[in-house]
N, CA and C atoms as an extended XYZ file, in Angstrom:
564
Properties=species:S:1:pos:R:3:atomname:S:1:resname:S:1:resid:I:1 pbc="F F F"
N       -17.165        7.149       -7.304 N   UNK     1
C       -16.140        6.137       -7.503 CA  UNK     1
C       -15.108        6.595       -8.543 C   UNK     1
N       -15.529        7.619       -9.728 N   UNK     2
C       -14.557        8.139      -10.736 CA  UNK     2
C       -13.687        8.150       -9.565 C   UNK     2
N       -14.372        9.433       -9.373 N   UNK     3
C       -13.009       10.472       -8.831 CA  UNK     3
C       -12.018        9.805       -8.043 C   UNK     3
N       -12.274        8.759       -6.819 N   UNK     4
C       -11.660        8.483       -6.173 CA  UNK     4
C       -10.439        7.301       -7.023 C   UNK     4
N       -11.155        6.601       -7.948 N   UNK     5
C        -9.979        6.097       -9.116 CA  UNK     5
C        -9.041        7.087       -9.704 C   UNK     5
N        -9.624        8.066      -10.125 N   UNK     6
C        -8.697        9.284      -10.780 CA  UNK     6
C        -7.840        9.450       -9.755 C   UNK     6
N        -8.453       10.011       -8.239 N   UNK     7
C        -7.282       10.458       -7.110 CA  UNK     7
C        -5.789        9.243       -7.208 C   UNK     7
N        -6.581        8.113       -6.973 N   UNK     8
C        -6.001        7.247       -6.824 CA  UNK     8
C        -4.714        6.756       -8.049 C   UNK     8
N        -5.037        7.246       -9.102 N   UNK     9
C        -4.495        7.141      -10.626 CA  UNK     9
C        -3.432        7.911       -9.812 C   UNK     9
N        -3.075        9.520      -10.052 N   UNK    10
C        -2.611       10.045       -9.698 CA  UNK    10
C        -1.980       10.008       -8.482 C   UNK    10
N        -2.089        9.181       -7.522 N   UNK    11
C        -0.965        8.774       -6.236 CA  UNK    11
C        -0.272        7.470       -6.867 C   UNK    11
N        -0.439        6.828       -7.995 N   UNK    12
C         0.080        5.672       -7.810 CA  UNK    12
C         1.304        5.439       -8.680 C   UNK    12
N         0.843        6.854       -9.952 N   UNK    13
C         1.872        7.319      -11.205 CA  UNK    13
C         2.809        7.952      -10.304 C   UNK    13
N         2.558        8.923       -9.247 N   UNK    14
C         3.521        9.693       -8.290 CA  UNK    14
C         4.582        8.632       -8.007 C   UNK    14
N         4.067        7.449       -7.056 N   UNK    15
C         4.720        6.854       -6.532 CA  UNK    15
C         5.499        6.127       -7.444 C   UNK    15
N         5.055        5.438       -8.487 N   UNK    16
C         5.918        4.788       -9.535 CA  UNK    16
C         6.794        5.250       -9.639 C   UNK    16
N         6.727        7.126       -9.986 N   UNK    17
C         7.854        7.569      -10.602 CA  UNK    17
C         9.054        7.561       -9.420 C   UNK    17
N         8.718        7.684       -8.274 N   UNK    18
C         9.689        7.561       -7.045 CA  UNK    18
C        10.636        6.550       -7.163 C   UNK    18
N         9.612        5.368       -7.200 N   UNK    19
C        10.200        4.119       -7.178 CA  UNK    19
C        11.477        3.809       -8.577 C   UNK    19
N        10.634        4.293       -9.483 N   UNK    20
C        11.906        3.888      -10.518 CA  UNK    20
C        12.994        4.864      -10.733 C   UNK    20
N        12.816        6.239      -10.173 N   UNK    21
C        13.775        6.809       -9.850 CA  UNK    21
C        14.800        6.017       -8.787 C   UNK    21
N        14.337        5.540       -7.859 N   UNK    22
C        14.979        4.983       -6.847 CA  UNK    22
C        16.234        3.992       -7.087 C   UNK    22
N        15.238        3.106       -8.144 N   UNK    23
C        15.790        1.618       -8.140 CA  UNK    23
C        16.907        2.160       -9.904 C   UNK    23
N        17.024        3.292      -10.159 N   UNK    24
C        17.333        3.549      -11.318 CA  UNK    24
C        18.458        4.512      -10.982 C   UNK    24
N        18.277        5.187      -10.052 N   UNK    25
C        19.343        6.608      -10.337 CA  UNK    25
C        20.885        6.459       -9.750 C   UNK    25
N        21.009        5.197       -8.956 N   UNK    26
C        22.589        4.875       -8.622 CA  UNK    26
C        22.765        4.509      -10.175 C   UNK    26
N        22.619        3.747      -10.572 N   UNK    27
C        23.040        3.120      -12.248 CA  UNK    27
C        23.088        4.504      -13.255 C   UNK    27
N        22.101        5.206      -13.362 N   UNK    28
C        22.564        5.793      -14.148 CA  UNK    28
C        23.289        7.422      -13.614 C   UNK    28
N        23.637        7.636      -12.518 N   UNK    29
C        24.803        8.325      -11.795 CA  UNK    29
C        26.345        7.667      -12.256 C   UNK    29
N        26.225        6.728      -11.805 N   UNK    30
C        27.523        5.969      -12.382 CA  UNK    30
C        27.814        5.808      -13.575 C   UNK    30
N        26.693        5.756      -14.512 N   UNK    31
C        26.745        5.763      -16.075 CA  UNK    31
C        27.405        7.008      -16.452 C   UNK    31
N        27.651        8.430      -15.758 N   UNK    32
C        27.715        9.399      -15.858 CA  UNK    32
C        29.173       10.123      -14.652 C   UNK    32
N        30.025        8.968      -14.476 N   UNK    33
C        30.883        9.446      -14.456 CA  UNK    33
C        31.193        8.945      -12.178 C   UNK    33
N        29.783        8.713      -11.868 N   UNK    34
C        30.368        8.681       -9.935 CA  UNK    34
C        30.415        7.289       -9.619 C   UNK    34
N        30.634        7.909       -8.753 N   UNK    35
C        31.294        6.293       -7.880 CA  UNK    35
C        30.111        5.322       -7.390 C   UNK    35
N        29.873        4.162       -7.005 N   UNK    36
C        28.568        3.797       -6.440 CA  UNK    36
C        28.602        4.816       -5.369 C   UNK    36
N        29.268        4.716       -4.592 N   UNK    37
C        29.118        5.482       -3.403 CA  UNK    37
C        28.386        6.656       -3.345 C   UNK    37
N        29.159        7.413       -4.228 N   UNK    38
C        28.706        8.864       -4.267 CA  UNK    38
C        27.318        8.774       -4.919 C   UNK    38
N        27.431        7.884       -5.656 N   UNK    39
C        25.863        8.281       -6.564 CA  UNK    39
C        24.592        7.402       -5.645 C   UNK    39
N        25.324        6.865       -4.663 N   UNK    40
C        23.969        6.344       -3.655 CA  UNK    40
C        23.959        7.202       -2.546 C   UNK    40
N        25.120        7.908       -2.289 N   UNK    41
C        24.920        9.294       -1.259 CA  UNK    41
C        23.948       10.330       -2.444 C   UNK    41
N        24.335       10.317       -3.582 N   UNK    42
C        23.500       11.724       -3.913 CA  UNK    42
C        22.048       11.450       -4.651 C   UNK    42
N        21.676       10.311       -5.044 N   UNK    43
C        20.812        9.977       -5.519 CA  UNK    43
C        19.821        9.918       -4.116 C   UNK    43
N        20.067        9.807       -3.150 N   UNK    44
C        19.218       10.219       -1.847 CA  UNK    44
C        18.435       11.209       -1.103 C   UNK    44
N        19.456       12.482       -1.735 N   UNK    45
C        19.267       14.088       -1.434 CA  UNK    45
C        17.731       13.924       -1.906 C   UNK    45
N        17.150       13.753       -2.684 N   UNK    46
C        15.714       14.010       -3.048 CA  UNK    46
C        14.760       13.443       -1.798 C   UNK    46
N        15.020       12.030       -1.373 N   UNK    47
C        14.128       11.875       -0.400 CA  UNK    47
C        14.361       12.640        0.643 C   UNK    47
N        15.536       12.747        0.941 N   UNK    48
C        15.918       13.802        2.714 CA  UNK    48
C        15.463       14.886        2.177 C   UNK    48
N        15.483       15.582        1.491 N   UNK    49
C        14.497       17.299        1.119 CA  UNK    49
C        13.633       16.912        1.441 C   UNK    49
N        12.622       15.730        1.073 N   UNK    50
C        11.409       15.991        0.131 CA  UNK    50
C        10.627       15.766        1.802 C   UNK    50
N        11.351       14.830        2.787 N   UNK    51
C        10.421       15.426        4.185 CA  UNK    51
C        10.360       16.363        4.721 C   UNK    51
N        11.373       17.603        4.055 N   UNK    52
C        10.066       18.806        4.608 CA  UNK    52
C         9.869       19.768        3.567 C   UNK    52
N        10.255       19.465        2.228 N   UNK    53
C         9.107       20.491        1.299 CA  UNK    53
C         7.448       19.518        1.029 C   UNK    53
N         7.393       18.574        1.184 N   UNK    54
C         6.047       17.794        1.434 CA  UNK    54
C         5.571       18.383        2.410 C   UNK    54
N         5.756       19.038        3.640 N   UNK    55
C         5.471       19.980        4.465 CA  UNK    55
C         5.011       21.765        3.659 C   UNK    55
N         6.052       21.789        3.597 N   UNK    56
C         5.738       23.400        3.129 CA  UNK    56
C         5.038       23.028        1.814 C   UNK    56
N         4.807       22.442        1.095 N   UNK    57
C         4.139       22.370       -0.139 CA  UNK    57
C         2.516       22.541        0.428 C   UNK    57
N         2.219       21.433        1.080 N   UNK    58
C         0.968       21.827        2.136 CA  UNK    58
C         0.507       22.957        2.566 C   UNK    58
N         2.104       23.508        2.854 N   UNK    59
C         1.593       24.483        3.979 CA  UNK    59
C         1.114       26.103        2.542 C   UNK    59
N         1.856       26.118        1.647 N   UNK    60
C         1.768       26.812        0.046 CA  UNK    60
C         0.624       26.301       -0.333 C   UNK    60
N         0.091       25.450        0.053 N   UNK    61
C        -1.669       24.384       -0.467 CA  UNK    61
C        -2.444       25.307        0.143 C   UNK    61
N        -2.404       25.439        1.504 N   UNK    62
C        -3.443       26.583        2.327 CA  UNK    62
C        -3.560       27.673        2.206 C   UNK    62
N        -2.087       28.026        2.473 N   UNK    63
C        -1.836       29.546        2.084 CA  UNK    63
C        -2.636       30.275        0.773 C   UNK    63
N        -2.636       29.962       -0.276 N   UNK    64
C        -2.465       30.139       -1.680 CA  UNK    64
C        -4.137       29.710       -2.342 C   UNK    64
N        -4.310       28.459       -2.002 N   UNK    65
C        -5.195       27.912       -2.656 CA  UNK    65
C        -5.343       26.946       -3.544 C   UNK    65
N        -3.899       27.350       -4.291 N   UNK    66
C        -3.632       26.813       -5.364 CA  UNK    66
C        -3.220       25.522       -5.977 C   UNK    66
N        -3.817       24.676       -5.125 N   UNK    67
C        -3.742       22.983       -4.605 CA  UNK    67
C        -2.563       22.620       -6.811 C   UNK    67
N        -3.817       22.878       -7.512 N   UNK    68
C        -3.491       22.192       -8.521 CA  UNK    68
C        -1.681       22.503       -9.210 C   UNK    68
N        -2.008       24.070       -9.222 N   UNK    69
C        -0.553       24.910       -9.595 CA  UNK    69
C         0.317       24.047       -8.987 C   UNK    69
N         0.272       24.107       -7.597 N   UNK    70
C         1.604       23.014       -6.962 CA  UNK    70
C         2.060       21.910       -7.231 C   UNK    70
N         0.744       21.127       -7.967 N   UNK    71
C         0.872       20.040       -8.165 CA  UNK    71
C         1.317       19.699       -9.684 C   UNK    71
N         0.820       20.547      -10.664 N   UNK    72
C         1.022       20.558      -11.815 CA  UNK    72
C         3.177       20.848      -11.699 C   UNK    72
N         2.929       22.146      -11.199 N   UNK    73
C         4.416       22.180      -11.286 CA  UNK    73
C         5.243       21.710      -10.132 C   UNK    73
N         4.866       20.642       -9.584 N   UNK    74
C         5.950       19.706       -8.727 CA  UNK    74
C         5.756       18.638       -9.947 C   UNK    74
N         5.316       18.258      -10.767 N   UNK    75
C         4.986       17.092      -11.666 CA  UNK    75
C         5.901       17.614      -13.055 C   UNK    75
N         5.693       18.424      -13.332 N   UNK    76
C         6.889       19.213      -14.631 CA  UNK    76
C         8.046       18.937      -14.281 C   UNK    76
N         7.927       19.634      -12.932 N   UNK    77
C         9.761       19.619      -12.952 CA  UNK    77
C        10.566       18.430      -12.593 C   UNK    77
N        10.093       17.557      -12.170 N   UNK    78
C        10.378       16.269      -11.954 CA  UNK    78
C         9.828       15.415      -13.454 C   UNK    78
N         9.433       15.976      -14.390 N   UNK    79
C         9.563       14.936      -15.453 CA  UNK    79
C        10.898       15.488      -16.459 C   UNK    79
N        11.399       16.488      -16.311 N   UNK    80
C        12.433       18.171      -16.482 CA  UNK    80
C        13.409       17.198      -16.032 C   UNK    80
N        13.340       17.079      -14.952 N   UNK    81
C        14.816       16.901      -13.942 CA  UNK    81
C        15.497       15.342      -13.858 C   UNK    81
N        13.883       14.567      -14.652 N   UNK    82
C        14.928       13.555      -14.618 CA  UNK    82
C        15.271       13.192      -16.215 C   UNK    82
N        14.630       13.812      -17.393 N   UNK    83
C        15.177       13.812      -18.503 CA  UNK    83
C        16.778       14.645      -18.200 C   UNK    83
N        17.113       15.717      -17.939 N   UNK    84
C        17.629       15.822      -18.189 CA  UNK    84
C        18.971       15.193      -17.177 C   UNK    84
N        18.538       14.870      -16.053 N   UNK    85
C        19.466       14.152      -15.433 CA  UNK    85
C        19.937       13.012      -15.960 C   UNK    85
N        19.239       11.961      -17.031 N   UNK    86
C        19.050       11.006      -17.027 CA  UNK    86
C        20.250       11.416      -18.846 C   UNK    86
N        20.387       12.717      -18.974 N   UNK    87
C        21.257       13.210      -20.110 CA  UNK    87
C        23.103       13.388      -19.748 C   UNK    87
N        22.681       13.637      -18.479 N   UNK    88
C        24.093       14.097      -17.560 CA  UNK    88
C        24.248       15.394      -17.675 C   UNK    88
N        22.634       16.414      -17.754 N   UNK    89
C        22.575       17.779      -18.328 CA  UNK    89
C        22.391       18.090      -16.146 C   UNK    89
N        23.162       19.203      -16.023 N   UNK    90
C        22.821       19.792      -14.499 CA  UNK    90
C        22.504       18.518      -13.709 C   UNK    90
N        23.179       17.814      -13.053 N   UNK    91
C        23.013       16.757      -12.610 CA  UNK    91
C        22.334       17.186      -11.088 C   UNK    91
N        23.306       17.844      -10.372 N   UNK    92
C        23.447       18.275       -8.800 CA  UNK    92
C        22.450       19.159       -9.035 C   UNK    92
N        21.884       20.074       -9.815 N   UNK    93
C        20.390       20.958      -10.054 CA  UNK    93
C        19.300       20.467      -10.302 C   UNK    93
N        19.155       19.303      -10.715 N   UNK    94
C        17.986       18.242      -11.118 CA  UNK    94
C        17.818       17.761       -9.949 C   UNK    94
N        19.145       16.905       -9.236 N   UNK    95
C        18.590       16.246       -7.885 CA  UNK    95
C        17.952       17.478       -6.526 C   UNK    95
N        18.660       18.752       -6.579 N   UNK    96
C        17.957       19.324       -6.003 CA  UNK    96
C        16.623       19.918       -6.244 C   UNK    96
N        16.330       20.001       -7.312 N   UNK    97
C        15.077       20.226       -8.198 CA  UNK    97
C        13.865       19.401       -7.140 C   UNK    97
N        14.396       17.857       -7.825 N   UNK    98
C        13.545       17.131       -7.366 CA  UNK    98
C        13.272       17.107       -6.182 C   UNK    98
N        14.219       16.878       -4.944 N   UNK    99
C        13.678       17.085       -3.746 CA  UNK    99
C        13.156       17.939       -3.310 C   UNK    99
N        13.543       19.667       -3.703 N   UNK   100
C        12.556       20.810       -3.229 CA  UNK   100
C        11.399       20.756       -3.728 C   UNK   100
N        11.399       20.563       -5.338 N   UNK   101
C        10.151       20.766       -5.881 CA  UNK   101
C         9.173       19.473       -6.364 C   UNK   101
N        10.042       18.623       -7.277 N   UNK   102
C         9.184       17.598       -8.123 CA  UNK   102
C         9.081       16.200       -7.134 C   UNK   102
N         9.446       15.995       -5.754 N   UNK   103
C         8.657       15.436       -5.036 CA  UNK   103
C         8.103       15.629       -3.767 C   UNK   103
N         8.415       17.065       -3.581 N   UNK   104
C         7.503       17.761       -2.541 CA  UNK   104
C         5.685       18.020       -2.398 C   UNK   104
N         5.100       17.285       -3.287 N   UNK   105
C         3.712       16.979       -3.503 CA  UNK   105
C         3.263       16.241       -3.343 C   UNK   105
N         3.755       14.989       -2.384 N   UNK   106
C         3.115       13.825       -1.762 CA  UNK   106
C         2.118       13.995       -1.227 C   UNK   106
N         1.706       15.134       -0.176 N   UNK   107
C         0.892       15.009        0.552 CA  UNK   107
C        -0.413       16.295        0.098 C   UNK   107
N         0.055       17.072       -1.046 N   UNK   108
C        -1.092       17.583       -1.780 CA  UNK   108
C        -1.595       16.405       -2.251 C   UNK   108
N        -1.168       15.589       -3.360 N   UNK   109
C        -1.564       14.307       -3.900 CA  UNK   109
C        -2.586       13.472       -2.571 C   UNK   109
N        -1.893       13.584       -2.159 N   UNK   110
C        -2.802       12.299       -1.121 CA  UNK   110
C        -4.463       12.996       -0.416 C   UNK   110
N        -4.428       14.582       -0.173 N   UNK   111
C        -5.340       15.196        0.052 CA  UNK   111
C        -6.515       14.719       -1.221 C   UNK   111
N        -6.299       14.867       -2.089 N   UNK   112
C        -7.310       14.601       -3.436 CA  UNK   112
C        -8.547       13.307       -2.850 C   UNK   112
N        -7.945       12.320       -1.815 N   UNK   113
C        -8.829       11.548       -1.313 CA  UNK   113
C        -9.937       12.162       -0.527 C   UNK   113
N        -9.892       13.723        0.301 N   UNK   114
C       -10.940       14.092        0.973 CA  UNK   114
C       -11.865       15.312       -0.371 C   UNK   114
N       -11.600       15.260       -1.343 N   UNK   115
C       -12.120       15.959       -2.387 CA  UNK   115
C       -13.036       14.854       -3.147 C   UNK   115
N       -12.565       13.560       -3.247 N   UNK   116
C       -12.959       12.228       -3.976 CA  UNK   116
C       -14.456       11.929       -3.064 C   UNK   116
N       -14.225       11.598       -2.093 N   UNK   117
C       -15.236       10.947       -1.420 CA  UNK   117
C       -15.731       11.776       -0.090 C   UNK   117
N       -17.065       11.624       -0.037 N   UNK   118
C       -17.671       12.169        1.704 CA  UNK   118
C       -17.045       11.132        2.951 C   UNK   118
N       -17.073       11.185        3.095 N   UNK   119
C       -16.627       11.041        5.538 CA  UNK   119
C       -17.325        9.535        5.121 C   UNK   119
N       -18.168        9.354        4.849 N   UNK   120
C       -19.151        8.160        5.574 CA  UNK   120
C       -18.978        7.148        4.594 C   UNK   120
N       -17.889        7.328        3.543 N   UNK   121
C       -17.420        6.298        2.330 CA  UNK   121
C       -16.027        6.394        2.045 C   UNK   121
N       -15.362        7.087        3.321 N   UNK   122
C       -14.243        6.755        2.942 CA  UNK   122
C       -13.352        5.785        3.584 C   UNK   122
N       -13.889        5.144        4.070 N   UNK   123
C       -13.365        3.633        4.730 CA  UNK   123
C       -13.341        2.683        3.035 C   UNK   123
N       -14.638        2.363        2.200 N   UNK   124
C       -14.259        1.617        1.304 CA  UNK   124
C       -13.328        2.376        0.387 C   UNK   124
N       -13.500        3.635       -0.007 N   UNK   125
C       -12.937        4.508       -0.985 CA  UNK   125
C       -11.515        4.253       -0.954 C   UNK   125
N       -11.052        4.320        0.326 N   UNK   126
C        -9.273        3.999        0.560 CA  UNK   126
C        -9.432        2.753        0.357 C   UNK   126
N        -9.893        1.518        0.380 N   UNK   127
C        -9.548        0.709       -0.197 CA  UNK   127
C        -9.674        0.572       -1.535 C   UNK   127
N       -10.566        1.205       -1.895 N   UNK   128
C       -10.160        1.200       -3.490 CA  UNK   128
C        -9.090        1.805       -3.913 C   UNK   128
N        -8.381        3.248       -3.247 N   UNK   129
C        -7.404        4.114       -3.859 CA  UNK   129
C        -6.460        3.032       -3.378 C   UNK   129
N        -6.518        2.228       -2.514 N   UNK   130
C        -4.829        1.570       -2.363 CA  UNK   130
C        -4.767        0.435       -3.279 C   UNK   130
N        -5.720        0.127       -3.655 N   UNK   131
C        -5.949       -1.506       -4.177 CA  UNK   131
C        -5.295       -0.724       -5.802 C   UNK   131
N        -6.040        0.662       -6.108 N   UNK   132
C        -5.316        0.877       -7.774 CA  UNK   132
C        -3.896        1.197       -7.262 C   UNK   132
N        -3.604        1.795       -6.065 N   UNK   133
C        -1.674        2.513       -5.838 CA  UNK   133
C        -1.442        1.288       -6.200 C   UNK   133
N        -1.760       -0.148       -5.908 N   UNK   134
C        -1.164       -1.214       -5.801 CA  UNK   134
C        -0.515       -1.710       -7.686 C   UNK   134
N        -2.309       -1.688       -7.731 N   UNK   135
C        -2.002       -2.239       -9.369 CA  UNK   135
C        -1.194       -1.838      -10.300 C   UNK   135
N        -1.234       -0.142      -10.188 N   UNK   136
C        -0.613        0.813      -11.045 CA  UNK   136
C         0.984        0.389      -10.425 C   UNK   136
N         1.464        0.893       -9.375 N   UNK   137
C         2.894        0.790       -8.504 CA  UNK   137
C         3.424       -0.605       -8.971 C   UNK   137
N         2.798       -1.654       -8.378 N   UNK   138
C         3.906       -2.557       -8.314 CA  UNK   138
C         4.516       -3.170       -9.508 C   UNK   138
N         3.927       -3.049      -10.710 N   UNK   139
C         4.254       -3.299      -12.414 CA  UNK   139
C         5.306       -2.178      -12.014 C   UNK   139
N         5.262       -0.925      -12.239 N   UNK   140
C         5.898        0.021      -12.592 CA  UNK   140
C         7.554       -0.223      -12.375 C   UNK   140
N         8.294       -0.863      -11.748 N   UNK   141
C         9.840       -1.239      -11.839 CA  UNK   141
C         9.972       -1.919      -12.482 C   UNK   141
N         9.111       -3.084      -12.737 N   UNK   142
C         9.360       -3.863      -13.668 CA  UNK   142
C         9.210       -3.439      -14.948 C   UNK   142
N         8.326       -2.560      -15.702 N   UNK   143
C         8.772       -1.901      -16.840 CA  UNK   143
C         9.958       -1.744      -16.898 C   UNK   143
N        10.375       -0.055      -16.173 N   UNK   144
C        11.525        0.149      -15.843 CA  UNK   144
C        12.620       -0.904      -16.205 C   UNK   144
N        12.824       -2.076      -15.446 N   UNK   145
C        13.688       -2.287      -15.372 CA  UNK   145
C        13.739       -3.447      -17.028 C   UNK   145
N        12.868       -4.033      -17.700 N   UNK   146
C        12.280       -4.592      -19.003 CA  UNK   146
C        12.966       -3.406      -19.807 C   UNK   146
N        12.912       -2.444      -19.384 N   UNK   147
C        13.029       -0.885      -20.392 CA  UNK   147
C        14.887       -1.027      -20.868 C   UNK   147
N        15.047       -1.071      -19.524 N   UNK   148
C        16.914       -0.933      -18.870 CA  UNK   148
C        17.364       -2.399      -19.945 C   UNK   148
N        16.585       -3.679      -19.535 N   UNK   149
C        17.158       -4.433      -19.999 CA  UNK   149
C        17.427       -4.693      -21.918 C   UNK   149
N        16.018       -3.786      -22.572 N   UNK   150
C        16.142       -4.337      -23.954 CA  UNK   150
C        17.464       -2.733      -24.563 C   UNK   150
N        17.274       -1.578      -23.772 N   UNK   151
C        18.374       -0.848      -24.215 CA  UNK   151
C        19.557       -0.759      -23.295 C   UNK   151
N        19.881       -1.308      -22.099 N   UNK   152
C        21.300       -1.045      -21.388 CA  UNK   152
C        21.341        0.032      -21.203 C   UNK   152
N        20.823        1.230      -20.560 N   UNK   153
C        20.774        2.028      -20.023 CA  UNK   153
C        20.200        2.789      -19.450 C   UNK   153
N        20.088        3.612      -18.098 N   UNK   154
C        19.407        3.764      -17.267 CA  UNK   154
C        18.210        4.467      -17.742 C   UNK   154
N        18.803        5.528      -18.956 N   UNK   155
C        18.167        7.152      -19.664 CA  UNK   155
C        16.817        6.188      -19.992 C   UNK   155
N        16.389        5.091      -20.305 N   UNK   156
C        15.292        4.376      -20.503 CA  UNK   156
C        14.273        4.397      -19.219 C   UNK   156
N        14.460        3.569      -18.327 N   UNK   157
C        14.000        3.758      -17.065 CA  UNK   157
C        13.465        5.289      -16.660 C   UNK   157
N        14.612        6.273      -17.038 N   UNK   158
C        14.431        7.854      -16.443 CA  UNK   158
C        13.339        8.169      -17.117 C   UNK   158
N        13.071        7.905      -18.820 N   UNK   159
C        12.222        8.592      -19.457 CA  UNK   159
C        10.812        8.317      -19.479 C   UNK   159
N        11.082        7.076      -18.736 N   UNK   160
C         9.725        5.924      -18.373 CA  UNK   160
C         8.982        7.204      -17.176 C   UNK   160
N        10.090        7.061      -16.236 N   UNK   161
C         9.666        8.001      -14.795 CA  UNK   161
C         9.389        9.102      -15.134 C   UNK   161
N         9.823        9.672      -16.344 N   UNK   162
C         9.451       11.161      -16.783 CA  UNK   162
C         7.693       11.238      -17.303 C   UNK   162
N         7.834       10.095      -18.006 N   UNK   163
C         6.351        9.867      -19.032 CA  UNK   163
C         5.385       10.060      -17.852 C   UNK   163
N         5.508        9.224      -16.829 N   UNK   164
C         4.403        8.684      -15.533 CA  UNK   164
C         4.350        9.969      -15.017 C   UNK   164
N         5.281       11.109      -14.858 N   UNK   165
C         5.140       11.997      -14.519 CA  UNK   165
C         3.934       13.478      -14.815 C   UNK   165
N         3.943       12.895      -16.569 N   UNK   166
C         2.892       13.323      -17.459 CA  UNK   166
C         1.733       12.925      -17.148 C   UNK   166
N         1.328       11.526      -17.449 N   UNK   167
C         0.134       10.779      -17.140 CA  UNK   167
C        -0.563       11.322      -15.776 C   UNK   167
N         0.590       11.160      -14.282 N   UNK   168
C        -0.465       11.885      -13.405 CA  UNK   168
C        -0.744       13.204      -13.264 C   UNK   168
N        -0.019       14.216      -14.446 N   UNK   169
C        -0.467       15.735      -14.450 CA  UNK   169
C        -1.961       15.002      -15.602 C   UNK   169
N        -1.507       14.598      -16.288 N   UNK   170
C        -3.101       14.300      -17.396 CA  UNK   170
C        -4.272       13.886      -16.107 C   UNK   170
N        -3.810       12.552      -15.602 N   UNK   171
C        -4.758       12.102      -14.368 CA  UNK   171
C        -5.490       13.348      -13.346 C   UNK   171
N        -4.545       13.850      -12.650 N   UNK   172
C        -5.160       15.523      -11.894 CA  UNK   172
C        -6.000       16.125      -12.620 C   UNK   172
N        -5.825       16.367      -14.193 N   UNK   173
C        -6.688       17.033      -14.717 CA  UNK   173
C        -8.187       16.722      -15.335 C   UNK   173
N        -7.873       15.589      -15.299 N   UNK   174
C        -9.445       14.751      -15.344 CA  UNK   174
C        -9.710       14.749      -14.227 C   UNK   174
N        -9.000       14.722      -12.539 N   UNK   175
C        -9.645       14.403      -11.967 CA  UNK   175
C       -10.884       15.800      -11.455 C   UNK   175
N        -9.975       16.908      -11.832 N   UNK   176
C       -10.394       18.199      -11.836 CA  UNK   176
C       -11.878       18.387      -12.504 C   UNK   176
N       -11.609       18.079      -14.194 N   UNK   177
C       -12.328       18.326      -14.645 CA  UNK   177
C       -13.856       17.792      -14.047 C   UNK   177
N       -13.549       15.988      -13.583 N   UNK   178
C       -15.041       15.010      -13.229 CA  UNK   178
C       -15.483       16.010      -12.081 C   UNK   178
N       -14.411       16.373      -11.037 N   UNK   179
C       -14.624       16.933       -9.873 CA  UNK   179
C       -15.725       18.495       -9.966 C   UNK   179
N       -15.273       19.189      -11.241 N   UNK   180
C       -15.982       20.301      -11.393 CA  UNK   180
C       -17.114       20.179      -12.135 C   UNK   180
N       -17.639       19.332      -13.129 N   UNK   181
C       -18.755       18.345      -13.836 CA  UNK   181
C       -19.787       18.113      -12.578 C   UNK   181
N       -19.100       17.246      -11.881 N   UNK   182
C       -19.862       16.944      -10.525 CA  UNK   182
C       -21.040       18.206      -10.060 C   UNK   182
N       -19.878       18.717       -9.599 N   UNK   183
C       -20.211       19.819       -8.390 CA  UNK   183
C       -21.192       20.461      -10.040 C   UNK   183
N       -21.369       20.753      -10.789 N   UNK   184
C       -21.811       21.676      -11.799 CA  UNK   184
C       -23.299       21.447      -11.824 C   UNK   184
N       -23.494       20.013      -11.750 N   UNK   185
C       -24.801       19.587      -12.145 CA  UNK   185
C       -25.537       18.811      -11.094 C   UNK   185
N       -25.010       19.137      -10.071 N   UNK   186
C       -25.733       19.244       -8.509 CA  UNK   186
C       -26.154       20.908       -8.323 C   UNK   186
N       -28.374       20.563       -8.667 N   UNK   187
C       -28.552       22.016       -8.280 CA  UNK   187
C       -28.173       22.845       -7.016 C   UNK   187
N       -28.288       24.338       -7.064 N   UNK   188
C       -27.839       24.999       -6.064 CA  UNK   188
C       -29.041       25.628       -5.771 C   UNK   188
């Protein structure tokens, strides 16, 4: 049950950070000089990438091995890209950042559920991992936007999405650690 909370920790900080990127990055685009328009055309580029490096990130998951590396550094650079976006530092390099790299790990993230639990428990297990995406996710704009409201500006919200970005690299790594604990002290 850890693990599958930990997995679950870690899909739900992911998604937060999406979300308040989402509901955050026309406002503070415009804070920084664009038009609504433009900054709801470009504040988008991250999701249209990110359906097919969420692909090849997978496909770099098999290849490689290196499930965590990918994940660790799709989680950096997206806490990177939106501090400094959220500065008006490389704006158009951050948003591409993010869509190639810092949210191209959706679907490594979501794998962590067949590492969490065996075949014959993972009917309740997903309900537990959705029931925490839930708990963790649906607060998460509302910070955000509590954040926006006591300072007036977006760079609050961004640094929020940056922090969550941390927490689920911390989360992966506990989930690692319980995961290798586990397996350690099951004789062979």
């Amino acid at each position: 049950m850890k693990l599958t909370l930990l997995a679950a920790l870690v899909w739900a900080l992911f998604n937060a950070v999406y979300v308040v990127y989402l509901s955050f990055v026309v406002e503070l685009l415009v804070s920084h000089g664009f038009s609504e328009q433009q900054a709801g055309a470009l504040g988008s580029v991250p999701s249209w990438i990110m359906v097919f490096t969420a692909i090849a990130a997978g496909v770099l998951v098999d290849r490689t091995g290196r499930r965590d590396a990918v994940l660790y550094i799709s989680l950096i650079t997206s806490a990177i890209s939106l501090l400094m976006m959220s500065t008006g530092v490389a704006i158009y390099l951050c948003i591409l950042l993010l869509g190639t790299i810092g949210f191209g790990s959706a679907g490594v993230i979501m794998s962590l559920t067949g590492e969490a639990m065996p075949p014959e428990s993972r009917a309740f297990g997903m309900g537990v991992f959705f029931t925490m995406y839930f708990m963790i996710g649906l607060p998460a704009p509302g910070v955000a936007g509590w954040l926006y409201d006591i300072t007036g500006t977006a760079l609050a919200p961004m640094a929020f999405a940056s922090a969550l970005c941390l927490f689920a690299a911390a989360s992966n790594f506990c989930f690692r650690a319980t995961l290798n604990r586990n397996a350690a002290s099951i004789p062979g």
